[in-house]
The first five atom37 places (N, CA, C, CB, O) and aatype in JSON, in Angstrom:
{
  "aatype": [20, 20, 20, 20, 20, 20, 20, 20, 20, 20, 20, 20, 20, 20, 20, 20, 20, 20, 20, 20, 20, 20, 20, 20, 20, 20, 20, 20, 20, 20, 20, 20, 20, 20, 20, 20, 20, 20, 20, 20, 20, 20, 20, 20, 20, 20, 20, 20, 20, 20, 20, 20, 20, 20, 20, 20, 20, 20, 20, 20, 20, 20, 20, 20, 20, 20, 20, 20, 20, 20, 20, 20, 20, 20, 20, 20, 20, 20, 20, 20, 20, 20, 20, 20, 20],
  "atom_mask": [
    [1, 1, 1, 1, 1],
    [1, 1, 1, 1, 1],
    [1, 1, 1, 1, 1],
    [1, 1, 1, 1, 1],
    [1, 1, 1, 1, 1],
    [1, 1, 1, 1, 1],
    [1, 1, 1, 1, 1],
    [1, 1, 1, 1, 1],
    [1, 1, 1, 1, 1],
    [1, 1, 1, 1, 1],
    [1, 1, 1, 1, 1],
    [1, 1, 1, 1, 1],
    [1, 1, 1, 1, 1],
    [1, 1, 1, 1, 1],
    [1, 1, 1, 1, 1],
    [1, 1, 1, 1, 1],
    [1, 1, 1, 1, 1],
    [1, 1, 1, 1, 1],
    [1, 1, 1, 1, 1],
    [1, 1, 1, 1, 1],
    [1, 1, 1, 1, 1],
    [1, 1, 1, 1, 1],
    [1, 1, 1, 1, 1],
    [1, 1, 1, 1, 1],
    [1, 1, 1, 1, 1],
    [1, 1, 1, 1, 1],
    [1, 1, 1, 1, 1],
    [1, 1, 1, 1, 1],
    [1, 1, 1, 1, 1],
    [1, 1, 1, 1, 1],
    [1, 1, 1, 1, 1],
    [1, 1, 1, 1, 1],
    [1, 1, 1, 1, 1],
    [1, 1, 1, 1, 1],
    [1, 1, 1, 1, 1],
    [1, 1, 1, 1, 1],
    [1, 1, 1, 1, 1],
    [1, 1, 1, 1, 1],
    [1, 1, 1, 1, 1],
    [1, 1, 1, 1, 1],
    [1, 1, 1, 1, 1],
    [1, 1, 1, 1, 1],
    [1, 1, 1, 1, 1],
    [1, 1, 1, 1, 1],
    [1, 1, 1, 1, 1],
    [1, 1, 1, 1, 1],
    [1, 1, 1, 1, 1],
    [1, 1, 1, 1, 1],
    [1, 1, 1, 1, 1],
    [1, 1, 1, 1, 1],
    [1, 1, 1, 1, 1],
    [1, 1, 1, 1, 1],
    [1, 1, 1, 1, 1],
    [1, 1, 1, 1, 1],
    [1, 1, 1, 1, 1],
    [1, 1, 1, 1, 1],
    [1, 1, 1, 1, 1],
    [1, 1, 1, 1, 1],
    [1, 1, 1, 1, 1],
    [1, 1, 1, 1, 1],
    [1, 1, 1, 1, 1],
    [1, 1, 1, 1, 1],
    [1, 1, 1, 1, 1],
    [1, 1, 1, 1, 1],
    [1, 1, 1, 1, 1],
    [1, 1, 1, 1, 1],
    [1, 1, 1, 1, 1],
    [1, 1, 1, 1, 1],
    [1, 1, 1, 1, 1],
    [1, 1, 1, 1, 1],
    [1, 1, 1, 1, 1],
    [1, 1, 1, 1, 1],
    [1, 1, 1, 1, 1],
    [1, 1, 1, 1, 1],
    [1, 1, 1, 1, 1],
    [1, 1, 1, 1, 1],
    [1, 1, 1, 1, 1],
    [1, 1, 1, 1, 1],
    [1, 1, 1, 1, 1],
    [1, 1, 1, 1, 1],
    [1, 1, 1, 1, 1],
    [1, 1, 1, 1, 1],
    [1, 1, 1, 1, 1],
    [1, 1, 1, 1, 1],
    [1, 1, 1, 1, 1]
  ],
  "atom_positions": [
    [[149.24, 71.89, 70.88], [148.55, 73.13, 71.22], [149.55, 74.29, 71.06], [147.95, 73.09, 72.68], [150.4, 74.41, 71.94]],
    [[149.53, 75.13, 70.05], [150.3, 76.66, 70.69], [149.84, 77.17, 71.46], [150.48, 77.77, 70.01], [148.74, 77.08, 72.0]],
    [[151.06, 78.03, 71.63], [151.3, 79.15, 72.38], [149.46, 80.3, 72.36], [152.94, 79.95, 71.46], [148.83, 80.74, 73.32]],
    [[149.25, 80.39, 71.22], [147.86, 81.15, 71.42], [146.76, 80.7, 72.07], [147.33, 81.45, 70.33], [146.0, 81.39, 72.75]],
    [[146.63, 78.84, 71.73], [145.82, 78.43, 72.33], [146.03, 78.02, 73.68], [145.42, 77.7, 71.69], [144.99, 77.89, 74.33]],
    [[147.11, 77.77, 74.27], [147.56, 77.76, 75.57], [147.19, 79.0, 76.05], [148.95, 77.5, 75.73], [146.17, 78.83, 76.73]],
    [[147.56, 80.31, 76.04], [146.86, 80.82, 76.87], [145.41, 81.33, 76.35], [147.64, 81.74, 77.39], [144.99, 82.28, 77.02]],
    [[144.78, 81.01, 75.6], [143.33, 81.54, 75.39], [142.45, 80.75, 76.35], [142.79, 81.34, 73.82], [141.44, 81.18, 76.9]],
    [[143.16, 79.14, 76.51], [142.24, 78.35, 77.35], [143.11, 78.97, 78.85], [142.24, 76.33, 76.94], [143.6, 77.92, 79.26]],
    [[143.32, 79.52, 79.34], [144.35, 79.72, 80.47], [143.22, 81.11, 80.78], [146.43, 80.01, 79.99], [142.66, 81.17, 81.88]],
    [[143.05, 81.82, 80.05], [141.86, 83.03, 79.99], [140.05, 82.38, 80.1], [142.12, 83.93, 78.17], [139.13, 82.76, 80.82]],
    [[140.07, 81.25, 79.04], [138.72, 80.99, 79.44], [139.1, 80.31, 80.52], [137.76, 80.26, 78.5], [138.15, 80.78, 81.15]],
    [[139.66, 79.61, 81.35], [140.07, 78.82, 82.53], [139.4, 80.03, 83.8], [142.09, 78.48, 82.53], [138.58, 79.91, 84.71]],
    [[140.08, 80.98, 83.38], [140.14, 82.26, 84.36], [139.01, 82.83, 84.72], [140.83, 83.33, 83.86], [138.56, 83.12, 85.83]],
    [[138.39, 83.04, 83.06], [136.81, 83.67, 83.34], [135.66, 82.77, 83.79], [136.21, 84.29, 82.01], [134.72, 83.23, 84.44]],
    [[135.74, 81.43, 83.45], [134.45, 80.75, 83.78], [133.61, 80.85, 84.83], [134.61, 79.67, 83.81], [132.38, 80.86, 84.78]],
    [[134.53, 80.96, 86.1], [133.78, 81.0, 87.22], [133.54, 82.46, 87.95], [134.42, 80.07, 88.08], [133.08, 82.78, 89.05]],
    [[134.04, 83.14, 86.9], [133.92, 84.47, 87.58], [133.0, 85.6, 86.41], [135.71, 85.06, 87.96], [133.01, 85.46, 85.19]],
    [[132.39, 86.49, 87.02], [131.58, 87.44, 86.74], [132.34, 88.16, 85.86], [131.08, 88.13, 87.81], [131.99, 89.29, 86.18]],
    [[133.27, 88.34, 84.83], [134.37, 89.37, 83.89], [134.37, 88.93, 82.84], [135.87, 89.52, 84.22], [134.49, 87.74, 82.52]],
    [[134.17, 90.21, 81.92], [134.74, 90.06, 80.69], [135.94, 90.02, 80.14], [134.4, 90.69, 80.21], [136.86, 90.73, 80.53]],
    [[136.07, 88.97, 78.93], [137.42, 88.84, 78.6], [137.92, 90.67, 78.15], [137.52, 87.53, 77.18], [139.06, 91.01, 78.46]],
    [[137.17, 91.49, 77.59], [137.51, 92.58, 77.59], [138.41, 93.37, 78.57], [136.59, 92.97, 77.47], [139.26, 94.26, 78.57]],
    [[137.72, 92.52, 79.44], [138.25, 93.34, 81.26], [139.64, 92.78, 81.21], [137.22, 92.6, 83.16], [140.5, 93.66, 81.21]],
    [[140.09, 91.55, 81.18], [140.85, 90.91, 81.42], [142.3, 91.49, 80.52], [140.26, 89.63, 81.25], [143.45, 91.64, 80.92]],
    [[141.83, 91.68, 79.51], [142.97, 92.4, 78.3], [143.29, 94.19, 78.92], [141.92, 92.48, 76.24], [144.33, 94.83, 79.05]],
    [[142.09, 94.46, 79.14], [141.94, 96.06, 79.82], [143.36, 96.28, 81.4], [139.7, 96.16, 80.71], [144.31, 97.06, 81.48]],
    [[142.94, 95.38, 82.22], [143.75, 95.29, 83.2], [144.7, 94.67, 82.94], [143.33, 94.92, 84.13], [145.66, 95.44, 82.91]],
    [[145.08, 93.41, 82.69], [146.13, 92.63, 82.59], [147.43, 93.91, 80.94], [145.21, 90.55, 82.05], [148.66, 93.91, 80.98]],
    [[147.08, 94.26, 80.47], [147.76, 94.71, 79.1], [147.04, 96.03, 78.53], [147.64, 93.44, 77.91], [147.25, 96.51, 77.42]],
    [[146.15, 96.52, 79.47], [146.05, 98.14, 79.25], [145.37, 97.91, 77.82], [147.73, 99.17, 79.24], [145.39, 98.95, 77.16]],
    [[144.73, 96.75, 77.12], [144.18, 97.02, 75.73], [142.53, 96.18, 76.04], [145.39, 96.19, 74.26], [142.65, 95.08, 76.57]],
    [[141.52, 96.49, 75.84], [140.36, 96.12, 76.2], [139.93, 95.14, 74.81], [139.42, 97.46, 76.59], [138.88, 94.5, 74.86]],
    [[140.81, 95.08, 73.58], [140.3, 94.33, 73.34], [141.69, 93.06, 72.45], [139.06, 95.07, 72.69], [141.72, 92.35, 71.45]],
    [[142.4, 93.32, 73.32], [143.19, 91.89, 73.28], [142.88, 90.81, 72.91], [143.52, 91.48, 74.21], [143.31, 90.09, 72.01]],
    [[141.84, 90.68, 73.89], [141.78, 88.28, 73.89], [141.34, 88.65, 72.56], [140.11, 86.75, 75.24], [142.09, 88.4, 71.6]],
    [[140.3, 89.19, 72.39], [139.37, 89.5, 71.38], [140.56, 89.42, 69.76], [138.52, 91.3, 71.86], [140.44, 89.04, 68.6]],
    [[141.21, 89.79, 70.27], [142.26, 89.65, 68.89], [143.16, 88.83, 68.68], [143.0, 90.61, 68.64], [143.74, 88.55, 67.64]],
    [[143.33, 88.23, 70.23], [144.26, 87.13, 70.28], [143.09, 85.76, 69.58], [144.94, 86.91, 72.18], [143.51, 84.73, 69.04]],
    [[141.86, 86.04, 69.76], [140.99, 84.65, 69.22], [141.38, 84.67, 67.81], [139.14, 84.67, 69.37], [141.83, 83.66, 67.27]],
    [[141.12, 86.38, 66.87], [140.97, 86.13, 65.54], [142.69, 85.59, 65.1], [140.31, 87.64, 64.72], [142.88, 85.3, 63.92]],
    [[143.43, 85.54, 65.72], [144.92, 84.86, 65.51], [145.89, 85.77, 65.36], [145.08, 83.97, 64.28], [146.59, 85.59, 64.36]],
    [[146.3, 87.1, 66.32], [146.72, 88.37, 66.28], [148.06, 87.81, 67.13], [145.62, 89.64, 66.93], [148.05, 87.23, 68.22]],
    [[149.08, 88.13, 66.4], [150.55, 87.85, 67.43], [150.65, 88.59, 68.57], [151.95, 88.21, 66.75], [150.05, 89.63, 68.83]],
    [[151.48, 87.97, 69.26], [151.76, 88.43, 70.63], [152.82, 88.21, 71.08], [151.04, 88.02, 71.48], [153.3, 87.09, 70.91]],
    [[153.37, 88.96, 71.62], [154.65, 88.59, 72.39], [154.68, 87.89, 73.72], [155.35, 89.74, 72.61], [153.72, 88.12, 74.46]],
    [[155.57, 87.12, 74.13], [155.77, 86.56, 75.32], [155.85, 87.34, 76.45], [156.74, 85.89, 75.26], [155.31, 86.8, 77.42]],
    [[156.37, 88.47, 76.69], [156.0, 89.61, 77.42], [154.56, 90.09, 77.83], [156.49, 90.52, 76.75], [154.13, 90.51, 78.9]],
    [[153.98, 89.87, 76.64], [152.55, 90.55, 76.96], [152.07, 89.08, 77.25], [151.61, 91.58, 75.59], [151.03, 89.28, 77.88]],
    [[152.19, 88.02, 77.17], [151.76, 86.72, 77.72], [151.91, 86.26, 78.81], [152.11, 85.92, 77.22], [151.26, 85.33, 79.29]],
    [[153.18, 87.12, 79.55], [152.95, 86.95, 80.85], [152.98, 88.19, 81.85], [153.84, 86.03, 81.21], [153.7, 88.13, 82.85]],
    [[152.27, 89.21, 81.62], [151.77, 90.25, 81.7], [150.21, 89.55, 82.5], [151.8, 91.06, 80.15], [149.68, 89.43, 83.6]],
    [[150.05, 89.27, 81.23], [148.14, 88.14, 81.38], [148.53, 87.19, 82.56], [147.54, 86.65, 79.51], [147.83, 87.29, 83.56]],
    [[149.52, 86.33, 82.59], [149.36, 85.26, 83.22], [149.54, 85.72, 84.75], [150.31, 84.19, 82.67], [148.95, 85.31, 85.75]],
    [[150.76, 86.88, 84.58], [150.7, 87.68, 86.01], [149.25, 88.13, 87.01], [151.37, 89.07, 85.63], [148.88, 87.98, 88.17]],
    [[148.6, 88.92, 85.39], [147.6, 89.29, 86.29], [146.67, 87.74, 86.74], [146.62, 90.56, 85.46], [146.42, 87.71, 87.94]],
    [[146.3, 86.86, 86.16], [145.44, 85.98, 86.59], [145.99, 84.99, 87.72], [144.99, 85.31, 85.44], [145.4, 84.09, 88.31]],
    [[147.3, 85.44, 87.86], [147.88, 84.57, 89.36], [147.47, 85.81, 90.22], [149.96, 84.07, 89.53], [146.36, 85.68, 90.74]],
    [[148.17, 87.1, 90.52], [147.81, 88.04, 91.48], [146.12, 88.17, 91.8], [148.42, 89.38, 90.93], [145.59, 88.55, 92.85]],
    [[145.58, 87.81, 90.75], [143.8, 88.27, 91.02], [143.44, 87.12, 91.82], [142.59, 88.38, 89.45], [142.8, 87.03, 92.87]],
    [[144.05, 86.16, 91.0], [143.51, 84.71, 91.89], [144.04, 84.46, 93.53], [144.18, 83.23, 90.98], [143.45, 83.71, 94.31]],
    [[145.29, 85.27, 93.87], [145.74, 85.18, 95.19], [145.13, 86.27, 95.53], [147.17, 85.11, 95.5], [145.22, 86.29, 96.76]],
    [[144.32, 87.57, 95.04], [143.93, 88.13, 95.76], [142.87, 87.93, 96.4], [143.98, 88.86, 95.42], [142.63, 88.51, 97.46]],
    [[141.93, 86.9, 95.74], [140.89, 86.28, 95.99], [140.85, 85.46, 96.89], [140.53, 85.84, 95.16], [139.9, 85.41, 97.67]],
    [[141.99, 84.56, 96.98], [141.83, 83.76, 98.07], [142.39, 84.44, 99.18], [142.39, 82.48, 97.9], [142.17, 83.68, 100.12]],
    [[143.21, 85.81, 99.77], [143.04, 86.43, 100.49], [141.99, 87.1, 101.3], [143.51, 86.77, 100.15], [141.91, 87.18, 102.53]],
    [[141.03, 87.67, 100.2], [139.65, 88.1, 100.69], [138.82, 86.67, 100.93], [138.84, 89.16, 99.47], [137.85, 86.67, 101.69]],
    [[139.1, 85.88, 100.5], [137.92, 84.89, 101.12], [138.13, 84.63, 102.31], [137.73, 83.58, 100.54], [137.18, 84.66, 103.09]],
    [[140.11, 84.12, 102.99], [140.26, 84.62, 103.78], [139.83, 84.84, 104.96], [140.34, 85.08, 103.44], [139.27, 84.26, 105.89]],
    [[140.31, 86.04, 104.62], [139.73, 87.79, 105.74], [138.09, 87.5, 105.89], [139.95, 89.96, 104.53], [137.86, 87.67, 107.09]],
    [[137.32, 87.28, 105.47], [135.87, 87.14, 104.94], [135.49, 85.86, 105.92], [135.72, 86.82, 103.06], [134.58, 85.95, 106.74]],
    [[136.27, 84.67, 105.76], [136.0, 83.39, 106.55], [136.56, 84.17, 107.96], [136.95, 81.76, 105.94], [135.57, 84.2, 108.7]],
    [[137.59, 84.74, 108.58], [138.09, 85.0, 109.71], [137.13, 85.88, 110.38], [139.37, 85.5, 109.58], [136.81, 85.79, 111.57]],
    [[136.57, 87.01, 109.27], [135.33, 87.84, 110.44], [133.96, 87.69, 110.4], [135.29, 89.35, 110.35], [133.14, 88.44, 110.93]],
    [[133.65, 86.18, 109.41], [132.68, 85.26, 109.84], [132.63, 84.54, 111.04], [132.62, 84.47, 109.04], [131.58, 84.64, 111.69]],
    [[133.67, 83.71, 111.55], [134.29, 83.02, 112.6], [134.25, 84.26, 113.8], [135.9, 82.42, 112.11], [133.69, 84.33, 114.9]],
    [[134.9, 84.94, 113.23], [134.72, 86.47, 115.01], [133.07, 86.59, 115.05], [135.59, 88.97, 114.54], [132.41, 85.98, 115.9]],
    [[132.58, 87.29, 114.24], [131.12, 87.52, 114.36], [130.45, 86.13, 114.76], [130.51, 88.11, 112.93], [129.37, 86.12, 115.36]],
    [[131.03, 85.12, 114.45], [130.15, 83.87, 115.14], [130.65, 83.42, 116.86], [130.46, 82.32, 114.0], [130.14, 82.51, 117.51]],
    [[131.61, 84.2, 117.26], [132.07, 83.98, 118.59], [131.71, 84.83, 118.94], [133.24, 83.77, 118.98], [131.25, 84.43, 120.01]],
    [[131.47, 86.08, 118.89], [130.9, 87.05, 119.43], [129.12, 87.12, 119.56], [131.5, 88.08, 118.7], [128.34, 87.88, 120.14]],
    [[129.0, 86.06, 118.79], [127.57, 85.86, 119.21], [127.0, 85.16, 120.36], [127.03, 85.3, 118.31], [125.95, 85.4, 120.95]],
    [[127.9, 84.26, 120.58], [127.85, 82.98, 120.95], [127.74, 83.41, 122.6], [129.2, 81.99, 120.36], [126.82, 83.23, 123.41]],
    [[129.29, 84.15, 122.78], [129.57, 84.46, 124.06], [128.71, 85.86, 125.01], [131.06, 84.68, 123.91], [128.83, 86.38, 126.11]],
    [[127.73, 86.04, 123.65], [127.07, 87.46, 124.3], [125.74, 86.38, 125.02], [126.42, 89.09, 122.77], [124.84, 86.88, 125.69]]
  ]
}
């Protein structure tokens, strides 16, 4: 597998379960909206901008499991505060 296809599946990995376009993903991660999109037709890339991408899809993914989180914790309050009223 190269390097392109390593991270293209690392991007579809990323998007499947989530609501975003790969557009989005090139937009935020590398400031270019249509990246993946060029990384599919076989457009070089540097290792820099490869982990640029990989940065952002670790930080989004820990940000996520932060808000789920926060989200499970003032589910749990709002369910004790029911309880005890």
């Amino acid at each position: 597998m190269t390097e392109r296809e390593k991270l293209l599946a690392e991007i579809d990995e990323f998007l499947a379960p989530r609501d975003m376009l790969e557009s989005t993903v090139g937009r935020l991660a590398v400031h270019d909206g249509k990246f993946v999109g060029r990384l599919r037709a076989g457009a070089d890339f540097r290792s820099r901008t490869a982990e640029r991408v990989r940065e952002f899809i670790r930080d989004y993914k820990a940000d996520e499991a932060r808000e789920a989180a926060r989200l499970t914790q003032l589910v749990a309050a709002n369910h004790r505060t029911k309880v005890a009223a």
